[in-house]
Biopython code that builds the backbone (N, CA, C, O; Angstrom):
import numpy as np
from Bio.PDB.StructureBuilder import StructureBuilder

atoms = [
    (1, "UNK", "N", (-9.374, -47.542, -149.986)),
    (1, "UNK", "CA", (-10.062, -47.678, -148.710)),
    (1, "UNK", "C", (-9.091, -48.107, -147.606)),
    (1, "UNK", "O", (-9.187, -47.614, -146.482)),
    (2, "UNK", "N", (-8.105, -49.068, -147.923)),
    (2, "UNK", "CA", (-7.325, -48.933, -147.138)),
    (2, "UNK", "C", (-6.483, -48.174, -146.745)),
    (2, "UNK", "O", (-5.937, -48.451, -145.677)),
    (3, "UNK", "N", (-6.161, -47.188, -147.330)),
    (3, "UNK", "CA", (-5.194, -46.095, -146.528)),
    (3, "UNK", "C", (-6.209, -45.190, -145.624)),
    (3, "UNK", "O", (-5.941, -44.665, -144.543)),
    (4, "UNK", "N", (-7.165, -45.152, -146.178)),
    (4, "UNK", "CA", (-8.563, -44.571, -145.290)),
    (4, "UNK", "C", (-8.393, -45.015, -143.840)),
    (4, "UNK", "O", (-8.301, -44.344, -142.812)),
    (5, "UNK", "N", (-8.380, -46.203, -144.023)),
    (5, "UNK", "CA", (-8.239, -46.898, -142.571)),
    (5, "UNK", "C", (-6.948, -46.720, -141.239)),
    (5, "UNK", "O", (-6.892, -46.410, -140.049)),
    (6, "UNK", "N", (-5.877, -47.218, -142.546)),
    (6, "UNK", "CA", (-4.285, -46.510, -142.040)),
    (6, "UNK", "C", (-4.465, -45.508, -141.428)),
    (6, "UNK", "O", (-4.111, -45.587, -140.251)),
    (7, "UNK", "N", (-5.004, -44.284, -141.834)),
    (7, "UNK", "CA", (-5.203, -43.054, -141.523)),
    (7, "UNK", "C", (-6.034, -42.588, -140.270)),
    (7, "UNK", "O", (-5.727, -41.693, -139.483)),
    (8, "UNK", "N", (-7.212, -43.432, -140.254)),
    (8, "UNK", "CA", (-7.795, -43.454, -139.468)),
    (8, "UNK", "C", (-7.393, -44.000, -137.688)),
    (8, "UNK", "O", (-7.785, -43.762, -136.546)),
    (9, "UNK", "N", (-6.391, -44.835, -138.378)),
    (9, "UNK", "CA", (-6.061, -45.801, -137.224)),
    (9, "UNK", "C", (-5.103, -45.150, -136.519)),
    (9, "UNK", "O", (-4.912, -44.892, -135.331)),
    (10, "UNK", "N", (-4.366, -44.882, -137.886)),
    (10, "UNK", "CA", (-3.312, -42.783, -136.882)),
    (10, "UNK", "C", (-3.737, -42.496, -136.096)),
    (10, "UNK", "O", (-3.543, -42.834, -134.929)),
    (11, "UNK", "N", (-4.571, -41.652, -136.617)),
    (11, "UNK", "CA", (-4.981, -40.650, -135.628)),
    (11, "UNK", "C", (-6.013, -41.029, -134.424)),
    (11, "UNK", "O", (-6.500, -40.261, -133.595)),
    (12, "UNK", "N", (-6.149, -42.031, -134.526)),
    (12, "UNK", "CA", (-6.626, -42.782, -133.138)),
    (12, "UNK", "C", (-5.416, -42.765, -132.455)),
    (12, "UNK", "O", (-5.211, -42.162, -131.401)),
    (13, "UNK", "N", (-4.805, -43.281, -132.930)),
    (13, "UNK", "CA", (-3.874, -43.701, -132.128)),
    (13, "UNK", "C", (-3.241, -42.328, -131.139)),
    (13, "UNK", "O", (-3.306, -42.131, -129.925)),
    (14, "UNK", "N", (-2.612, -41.506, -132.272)),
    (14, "UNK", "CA", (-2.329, -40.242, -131.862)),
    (14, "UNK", "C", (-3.288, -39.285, -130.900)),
    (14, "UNK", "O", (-2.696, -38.731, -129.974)),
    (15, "UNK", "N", (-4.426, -39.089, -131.005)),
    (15, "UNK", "CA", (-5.618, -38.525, -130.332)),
    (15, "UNK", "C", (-5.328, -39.872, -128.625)),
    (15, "UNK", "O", (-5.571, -39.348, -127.537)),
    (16, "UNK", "N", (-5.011, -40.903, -128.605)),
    (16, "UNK", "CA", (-5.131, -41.542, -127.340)),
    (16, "UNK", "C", (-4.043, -41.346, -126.306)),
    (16, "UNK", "O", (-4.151, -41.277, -125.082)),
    (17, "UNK", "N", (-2.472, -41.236, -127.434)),
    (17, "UNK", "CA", (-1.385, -40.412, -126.771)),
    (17, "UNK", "C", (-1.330, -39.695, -126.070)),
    (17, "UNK", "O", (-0.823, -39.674, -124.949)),
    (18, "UNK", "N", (-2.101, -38.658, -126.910)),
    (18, "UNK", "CA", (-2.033, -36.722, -126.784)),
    (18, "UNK", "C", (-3.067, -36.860, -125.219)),
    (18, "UNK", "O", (-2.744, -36.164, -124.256)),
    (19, "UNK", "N", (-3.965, -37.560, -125.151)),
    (19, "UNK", "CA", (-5.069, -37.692, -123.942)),
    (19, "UNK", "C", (-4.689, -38.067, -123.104)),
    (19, "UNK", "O", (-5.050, -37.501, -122.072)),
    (20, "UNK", "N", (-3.500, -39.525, -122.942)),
    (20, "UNK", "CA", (-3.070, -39.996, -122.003)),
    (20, "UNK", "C", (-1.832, -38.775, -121.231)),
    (20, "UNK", "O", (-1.858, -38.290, -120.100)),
    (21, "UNK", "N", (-0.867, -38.571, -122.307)),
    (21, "UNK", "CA", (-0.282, -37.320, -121.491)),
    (21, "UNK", "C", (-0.696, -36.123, -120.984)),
    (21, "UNK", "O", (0.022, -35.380, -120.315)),
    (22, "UNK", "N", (-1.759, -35.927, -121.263)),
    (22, "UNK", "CA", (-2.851, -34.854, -121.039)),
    (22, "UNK", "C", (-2.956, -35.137, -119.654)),
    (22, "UNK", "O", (-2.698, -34.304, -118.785)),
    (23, "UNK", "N", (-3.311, -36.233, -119.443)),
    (23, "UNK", "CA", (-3.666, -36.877, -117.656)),
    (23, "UNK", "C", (-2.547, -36.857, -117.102)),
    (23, "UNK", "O", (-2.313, -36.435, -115.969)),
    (24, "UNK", "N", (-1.942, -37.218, -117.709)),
    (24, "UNK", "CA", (-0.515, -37.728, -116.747)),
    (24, "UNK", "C", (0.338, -36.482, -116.238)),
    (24, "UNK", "O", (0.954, -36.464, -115.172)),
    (25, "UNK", "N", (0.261, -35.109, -117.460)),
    (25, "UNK", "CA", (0.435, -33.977, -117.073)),
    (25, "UNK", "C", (-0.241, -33.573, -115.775)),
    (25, "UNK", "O", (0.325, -33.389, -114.698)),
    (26, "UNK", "N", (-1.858, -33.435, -116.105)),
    (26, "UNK", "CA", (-2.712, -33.209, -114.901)),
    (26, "UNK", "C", (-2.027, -33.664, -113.370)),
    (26, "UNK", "O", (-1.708, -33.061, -112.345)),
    (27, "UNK", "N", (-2.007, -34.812, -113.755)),
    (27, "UNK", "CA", (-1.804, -35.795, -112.414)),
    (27, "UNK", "C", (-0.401, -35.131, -111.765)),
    (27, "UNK", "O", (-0.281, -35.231, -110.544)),
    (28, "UNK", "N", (0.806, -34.367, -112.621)),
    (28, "UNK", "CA", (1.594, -34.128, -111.837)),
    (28, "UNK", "C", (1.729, -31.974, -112.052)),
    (28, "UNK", "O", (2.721, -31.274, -112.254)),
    (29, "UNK", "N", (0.712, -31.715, -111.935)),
    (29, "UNK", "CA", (-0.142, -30.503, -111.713)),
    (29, "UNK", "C", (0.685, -29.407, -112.818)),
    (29, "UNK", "O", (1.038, -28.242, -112.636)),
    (30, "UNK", "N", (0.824, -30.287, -114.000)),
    (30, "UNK", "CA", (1.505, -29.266, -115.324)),
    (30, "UNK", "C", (-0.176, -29.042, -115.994)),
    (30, "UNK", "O", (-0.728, -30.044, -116.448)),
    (31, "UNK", "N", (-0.698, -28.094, -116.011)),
    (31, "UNK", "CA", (-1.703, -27.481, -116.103)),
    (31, "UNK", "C", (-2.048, -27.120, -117.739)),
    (31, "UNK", "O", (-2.918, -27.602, -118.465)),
    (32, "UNK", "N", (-0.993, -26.054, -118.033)),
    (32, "UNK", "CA", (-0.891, -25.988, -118.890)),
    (32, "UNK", "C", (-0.059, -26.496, -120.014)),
    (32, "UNK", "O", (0.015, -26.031, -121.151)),
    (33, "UNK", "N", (0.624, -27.644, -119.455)),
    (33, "UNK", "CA", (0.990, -28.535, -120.657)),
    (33, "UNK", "C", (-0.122, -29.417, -120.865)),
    (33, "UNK", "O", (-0.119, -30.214, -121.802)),
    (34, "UNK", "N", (-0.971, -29.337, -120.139)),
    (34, "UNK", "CA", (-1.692, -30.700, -120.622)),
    (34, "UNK", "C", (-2.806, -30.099, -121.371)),
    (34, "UNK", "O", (-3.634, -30.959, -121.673)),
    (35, "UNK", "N", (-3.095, -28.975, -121.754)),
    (35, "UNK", "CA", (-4.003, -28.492, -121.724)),
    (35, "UNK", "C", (-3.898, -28.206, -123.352)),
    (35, "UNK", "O", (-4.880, -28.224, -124.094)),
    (36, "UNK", "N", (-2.436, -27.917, -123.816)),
    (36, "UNK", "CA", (-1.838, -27.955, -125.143)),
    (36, "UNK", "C", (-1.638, -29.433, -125.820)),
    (36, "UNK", "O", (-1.456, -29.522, -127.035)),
    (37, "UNK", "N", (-1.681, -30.571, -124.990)),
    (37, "UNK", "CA", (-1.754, -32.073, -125.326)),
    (37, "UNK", "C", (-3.163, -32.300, -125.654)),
    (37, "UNK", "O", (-3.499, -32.888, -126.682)),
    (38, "UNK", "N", (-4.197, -31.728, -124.579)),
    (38, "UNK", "CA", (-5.667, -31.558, -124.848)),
    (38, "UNK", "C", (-6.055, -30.880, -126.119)),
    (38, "UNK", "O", (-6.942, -31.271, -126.878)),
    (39, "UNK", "N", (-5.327, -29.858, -126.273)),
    (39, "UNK", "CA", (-6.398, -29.607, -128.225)),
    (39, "UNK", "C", (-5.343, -30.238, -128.956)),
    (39, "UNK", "O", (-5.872, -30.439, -130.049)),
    (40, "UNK", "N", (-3.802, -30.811, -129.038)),
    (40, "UNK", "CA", (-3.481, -31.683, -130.098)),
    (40, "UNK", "C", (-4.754, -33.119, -130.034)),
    (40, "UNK", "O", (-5.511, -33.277, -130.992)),
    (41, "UNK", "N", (-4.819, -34.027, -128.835)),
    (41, "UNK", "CA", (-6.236, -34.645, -129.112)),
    (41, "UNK", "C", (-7.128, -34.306, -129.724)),
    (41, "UNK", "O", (-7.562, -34.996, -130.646)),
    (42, "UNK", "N", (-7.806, -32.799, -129.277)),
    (42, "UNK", "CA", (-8.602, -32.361, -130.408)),
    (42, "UNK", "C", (-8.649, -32.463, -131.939)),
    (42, "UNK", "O", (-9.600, -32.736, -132.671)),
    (43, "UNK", "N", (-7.197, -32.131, -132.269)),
    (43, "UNK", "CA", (-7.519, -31.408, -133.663)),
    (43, "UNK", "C", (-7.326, -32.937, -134.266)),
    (43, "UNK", "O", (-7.599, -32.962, -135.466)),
    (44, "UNK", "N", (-6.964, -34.090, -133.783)),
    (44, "UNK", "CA", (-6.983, -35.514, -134.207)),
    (44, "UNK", "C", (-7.850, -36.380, -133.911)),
    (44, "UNK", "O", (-7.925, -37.588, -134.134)),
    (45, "UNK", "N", (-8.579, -35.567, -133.326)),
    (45, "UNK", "CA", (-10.673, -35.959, -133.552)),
    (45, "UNK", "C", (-11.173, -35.211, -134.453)),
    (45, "UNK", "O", (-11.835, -35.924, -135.207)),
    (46, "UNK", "N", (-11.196, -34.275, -134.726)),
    (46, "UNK", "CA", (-11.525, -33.532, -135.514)),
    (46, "UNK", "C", (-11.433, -34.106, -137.343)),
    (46, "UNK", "O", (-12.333, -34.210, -138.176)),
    (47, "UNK", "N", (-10.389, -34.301, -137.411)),
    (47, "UNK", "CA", (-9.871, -35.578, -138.820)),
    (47, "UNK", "C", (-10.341, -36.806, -138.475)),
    (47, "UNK", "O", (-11.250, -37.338, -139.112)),
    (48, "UNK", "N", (-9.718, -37.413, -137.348)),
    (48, "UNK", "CA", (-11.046, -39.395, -137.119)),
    (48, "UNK", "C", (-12.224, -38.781, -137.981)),
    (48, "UNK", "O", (-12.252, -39.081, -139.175)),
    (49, "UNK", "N", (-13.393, -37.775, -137.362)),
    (49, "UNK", "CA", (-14.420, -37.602, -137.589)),
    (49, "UNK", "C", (-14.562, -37.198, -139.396)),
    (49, "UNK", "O", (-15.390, -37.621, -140.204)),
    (50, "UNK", "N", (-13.502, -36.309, -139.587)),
    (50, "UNK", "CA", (-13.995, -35.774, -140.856)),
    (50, "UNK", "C", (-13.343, -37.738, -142.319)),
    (50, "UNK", "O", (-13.754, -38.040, -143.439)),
    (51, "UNK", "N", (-12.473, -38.311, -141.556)),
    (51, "UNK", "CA", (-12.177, -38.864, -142.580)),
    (51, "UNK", "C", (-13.119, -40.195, -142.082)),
    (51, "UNK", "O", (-12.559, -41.226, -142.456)),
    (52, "UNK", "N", (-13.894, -40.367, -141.633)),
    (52, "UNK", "CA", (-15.284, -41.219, -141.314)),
    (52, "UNK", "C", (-16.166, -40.888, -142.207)),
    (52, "UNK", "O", (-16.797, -41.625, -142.965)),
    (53, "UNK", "N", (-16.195, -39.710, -142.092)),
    (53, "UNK", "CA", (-17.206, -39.338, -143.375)),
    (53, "UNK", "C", (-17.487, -39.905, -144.596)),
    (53, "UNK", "O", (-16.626, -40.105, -145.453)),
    (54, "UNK", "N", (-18.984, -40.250, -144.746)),
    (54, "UNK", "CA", (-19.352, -41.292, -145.716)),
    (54, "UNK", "C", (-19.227, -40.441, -147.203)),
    (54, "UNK", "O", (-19.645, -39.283, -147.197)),
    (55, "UNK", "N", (-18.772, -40.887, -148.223)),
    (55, "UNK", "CA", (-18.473, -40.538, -149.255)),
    (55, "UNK", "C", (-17.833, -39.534, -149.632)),
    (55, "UNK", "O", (-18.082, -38.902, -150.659)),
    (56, "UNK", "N", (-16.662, -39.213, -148.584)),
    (56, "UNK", "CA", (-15.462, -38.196, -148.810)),
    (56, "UNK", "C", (-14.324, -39.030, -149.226)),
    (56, "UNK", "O", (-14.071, -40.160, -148.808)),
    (57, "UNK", "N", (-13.509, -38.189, -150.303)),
    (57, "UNK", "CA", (-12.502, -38.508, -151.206)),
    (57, "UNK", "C", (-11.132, -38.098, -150.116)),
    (57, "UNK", "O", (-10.989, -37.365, -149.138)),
    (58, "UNK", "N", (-10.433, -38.845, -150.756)),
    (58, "UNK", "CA", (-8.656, -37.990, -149.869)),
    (58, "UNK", "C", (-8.504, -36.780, -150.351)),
    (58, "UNK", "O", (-7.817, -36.120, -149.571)),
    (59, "UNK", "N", (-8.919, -36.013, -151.538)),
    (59, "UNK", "CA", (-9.185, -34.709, -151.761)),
    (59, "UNK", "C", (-9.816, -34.185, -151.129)),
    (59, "UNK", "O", (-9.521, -32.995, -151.015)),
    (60, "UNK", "N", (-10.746, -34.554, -150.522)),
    (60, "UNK", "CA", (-11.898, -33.579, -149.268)),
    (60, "UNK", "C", (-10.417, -33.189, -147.808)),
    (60, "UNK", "O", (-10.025, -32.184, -147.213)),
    (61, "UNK", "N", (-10.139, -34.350, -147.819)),
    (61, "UNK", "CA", (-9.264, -34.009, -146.631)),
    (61, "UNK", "C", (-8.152, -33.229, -146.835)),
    (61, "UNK", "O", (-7.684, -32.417, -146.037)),
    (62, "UNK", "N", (-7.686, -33.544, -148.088)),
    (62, "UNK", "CA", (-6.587, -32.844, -147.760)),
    (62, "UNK", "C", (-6.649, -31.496, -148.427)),
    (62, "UNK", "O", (-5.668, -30.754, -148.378)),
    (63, "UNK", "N", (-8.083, -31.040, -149.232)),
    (63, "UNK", "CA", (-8.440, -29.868, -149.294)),
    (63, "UNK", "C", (-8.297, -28.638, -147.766)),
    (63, "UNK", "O", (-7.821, -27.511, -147.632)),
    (64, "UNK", "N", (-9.189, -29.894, -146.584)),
    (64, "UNK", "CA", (-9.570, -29.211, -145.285)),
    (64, "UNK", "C", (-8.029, -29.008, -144.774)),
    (64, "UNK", "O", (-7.605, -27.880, -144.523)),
    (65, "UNK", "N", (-7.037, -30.450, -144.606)),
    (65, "UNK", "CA", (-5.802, -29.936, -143.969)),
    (65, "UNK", "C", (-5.470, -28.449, -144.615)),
    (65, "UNK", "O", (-5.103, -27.665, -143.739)),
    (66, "UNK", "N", (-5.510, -27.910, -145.865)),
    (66, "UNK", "CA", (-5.058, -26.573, -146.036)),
    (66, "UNK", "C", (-5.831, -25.473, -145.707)),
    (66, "UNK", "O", (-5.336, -24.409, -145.335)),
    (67, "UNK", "N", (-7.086, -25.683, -145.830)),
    (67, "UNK", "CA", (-8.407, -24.657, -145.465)),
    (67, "UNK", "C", (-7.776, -24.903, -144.167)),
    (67, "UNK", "O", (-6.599, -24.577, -144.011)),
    (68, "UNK", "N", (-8.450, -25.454, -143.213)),
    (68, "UNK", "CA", (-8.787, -24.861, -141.561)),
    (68, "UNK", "C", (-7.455, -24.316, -140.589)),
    (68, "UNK", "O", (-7.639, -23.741, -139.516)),
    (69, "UNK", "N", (-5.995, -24.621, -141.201)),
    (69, "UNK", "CA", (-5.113, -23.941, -140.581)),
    (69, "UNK", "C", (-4.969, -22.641, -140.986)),
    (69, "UNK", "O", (-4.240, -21.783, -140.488)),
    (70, "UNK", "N", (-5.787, -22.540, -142.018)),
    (70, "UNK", "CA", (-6.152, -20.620, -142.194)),
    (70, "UNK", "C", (-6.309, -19.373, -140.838)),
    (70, "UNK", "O", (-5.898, -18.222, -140.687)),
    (71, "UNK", "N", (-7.000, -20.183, -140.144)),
    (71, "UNK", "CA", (-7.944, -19.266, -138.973)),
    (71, "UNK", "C", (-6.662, -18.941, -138.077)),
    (71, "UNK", "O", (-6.284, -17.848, -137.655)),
    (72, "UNK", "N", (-6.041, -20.355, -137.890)),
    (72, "UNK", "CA", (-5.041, -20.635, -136.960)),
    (72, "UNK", "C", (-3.676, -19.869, -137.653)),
    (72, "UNK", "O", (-3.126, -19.287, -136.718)),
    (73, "UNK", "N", (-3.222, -19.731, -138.397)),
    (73, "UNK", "CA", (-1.890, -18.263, -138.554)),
    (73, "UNK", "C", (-2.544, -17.029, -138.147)),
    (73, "UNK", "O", (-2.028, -16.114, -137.506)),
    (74, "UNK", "N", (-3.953, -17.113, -138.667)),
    (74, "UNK", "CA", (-4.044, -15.447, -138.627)),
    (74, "UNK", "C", (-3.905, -15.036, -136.931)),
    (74, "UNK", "O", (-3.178, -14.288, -136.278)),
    (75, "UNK", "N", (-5.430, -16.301, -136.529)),
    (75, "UNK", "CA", (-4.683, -16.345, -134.971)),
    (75, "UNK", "C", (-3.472, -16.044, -134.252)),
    (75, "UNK", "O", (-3.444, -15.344, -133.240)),
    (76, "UNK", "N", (-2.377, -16.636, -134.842)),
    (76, "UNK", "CA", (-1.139, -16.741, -134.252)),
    (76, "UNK", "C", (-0.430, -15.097, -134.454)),
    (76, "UNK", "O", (0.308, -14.405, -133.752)),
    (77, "UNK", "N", (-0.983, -14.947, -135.575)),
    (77, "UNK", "CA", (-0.321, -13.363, -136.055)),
    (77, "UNK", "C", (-0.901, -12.546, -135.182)),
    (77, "UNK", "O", (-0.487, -11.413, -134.938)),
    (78, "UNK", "N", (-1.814, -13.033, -134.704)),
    (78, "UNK", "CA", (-2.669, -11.721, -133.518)),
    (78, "UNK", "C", (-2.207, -12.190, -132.405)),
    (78, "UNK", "O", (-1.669, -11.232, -131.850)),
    (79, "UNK", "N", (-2.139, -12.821, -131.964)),
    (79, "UNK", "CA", (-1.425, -13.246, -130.589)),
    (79, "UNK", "C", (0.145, -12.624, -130.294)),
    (79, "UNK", "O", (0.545, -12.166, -129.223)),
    (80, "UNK", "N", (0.856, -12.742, -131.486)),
    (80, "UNK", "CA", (2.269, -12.169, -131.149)),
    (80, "UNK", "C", (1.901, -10.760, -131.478)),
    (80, "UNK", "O", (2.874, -10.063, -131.190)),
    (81, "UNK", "N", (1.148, -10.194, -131.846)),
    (81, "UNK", "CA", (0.890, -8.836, -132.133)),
    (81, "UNK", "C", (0.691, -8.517, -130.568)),
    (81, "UNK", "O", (1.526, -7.839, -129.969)),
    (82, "UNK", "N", (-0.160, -8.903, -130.094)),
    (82, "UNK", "CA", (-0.781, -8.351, -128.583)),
    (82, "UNK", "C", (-0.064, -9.409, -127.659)),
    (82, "UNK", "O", (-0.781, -9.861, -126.766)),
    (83, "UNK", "N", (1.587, -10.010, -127.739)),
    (83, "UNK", "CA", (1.953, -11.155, -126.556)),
    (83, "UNK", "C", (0.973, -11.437, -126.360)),
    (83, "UNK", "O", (0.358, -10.667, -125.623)),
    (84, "UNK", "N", (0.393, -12.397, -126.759)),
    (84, "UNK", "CA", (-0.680, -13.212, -126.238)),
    (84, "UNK", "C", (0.112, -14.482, -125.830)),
    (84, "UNK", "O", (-0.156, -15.381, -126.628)),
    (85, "UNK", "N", (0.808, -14.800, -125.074)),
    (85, "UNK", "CA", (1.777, -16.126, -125.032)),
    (85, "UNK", "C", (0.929, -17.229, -124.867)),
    (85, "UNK", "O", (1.270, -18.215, -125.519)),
    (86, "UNK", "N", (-0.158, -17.353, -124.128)),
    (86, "UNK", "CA", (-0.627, -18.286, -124.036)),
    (86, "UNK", "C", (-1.793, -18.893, -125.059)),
    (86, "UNK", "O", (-2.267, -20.021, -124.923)),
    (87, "UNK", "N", (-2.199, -17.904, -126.166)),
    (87, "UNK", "CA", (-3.090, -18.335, -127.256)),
    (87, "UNK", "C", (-1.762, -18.822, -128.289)),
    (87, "UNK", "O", (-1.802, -19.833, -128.991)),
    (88, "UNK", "N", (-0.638, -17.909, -128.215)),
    (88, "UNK", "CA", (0.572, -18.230, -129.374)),
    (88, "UNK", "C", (1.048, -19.472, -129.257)),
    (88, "UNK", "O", (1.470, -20.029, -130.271)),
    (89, "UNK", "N", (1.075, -20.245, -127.799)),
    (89, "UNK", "CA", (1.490, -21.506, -127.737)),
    (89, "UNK", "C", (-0.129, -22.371, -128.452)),
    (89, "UNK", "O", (0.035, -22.943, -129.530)),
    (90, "UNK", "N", (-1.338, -22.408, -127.926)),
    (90, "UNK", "CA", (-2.406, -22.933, -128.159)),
    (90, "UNK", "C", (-2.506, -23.328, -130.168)),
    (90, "UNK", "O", (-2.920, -24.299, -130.801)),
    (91, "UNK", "N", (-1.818, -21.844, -130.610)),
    (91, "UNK", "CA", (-2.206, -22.015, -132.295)),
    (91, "UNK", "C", (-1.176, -22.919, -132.481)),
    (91, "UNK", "O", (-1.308, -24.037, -132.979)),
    (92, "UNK", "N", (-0.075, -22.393, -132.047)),
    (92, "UNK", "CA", (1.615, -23.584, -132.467)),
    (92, "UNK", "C", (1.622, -24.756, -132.566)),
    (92, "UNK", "O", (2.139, -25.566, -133.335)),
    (93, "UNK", "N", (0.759, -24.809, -131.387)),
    (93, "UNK", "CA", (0.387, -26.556, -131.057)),
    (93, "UNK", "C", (-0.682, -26.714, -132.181)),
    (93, "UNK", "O", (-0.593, -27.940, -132.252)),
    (94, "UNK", "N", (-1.517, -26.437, -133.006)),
    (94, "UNK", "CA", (-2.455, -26.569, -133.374)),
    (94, "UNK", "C", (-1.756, -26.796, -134.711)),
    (94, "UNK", "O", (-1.916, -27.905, -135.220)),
    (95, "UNK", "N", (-0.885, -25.760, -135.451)),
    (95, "UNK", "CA", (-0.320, -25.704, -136.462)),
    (95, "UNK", "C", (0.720, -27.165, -136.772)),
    (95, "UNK", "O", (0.616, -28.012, -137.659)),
    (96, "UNK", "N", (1.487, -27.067, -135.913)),
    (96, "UNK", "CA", (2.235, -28.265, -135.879)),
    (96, "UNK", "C", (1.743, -30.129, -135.880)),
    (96, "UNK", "O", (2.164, -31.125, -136.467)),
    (97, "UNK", "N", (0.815, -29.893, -135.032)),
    (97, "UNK", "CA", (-0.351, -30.820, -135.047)),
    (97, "UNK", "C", (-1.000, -31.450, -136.466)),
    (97, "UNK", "O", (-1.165, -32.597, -136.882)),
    (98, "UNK", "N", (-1.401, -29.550, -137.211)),
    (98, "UNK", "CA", (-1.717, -30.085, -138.256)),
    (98, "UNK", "C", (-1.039, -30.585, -139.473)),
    (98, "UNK", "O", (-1.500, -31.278, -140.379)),
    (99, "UNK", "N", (0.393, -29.993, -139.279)),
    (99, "UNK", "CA", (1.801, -30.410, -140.180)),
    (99, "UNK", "C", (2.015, -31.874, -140.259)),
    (99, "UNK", "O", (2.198, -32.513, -141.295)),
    (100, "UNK", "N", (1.969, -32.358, -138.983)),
    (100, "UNK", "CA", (2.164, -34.019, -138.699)),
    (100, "UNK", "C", (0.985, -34.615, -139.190)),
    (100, "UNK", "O", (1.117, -35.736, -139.681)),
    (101, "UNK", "N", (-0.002, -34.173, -139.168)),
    (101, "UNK", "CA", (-1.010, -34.710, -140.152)),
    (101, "UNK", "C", (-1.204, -35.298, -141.344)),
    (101, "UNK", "O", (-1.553, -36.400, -141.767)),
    (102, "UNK", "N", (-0.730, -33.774, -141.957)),
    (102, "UNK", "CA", (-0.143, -34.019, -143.535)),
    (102, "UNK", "C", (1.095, -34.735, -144.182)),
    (102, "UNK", "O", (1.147, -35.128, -145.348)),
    (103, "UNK", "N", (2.070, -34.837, -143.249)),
    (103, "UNK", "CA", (3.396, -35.768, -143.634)),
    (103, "UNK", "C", (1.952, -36.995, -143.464)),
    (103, "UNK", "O", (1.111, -37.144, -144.350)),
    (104, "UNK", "N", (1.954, -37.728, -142.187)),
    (104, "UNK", "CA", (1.275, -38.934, -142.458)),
    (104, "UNK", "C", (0.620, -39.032, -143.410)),
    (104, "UNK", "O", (0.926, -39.765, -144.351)),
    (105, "UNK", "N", (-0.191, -38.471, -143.376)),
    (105, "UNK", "CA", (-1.525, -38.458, -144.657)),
    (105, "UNK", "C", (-0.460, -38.960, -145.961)),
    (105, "UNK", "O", (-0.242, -40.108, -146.348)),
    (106, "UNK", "N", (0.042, -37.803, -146.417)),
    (106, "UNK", "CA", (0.911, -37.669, -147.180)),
    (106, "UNK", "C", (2.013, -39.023, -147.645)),
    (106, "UNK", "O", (2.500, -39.297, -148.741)),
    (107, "UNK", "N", (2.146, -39.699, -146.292)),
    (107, "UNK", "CA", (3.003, -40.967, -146.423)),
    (107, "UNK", "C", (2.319, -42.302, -146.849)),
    (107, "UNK", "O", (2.605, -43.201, -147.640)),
    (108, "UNK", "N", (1.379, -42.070, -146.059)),
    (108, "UNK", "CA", (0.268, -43.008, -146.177)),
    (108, "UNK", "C", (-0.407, -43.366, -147.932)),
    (108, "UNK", "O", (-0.632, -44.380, -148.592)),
    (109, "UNK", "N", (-0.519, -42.069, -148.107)),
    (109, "UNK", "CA", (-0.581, -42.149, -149.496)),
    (109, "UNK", "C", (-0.254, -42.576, -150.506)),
    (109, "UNK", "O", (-0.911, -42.779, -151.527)),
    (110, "UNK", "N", (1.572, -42.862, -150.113)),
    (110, "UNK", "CA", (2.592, -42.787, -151.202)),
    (110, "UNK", "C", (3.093, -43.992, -151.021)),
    (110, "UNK", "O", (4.154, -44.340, -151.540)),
    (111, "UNK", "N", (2.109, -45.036, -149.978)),
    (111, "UNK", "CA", (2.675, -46.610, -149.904)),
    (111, "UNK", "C", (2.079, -47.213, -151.114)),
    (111, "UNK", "O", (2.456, -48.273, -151.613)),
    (112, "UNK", "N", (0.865, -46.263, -151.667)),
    (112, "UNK", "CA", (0.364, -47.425, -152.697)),
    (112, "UNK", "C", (0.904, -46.769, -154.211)),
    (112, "UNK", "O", (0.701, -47.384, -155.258)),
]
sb = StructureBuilder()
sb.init_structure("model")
sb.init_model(0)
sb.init_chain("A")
sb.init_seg("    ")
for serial, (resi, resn, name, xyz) in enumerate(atoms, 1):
    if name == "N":
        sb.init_residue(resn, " ", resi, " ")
    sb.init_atom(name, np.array(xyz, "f"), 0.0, 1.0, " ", f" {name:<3s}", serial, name[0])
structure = sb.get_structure()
């Protein structure tokens, strides 16, 4: 339960980062950087929420870290198919996002 928490407390943490530079981008009219800081926040709400979840194992999660970046390559493979530059940055960020996830997770794990 305690690495539950560790984990949790991550990605708070990380999700408040990603939001604050999100603004701070805004504020100095980088549009679309902040906007790629805006779904890394996302995808680290997305885990707060799923590892809140009442009677999920660290196997549930780290089942999902490998499931849901599924959508997101194929995504990415269609985006460089059709230059899509601006969805190809959106998945990258998403992918990478979810990489740093899994090291933590992953580290977090391996304190006990």
């Amino acid at each position: 339960m305690e690495n539950q928490k560790k984990f949790i407390e991550y990605l708070k943490n990380q999700q408040s980062l990603s939001l604050a530079k999100s603004k701070k981008m805004l504020d100095e009219q980088r549009e679309d950087e902040a906007i790629l800081e805006k779904i890394r926040a996302n995808i680290f709400g997305i885990f707060i929420a799923m590892a809140k979840m009442p009677n999920q194992s660290p196997k549930f999660l780290k089942v999902k870290m490998d499931e849901i970046p599924t959508a997101w390559h194929e995504s990415l493979e269609k985006a460089l198919e059709y230059n899509d530059h601006e969805k190809e940055a959106q998945e990258r960020i998403k992918i990478a996002t979810m990489e740093e996830i899994k090291l933590k997770f992953a580290s977090i794990a391996e304190e006990n």
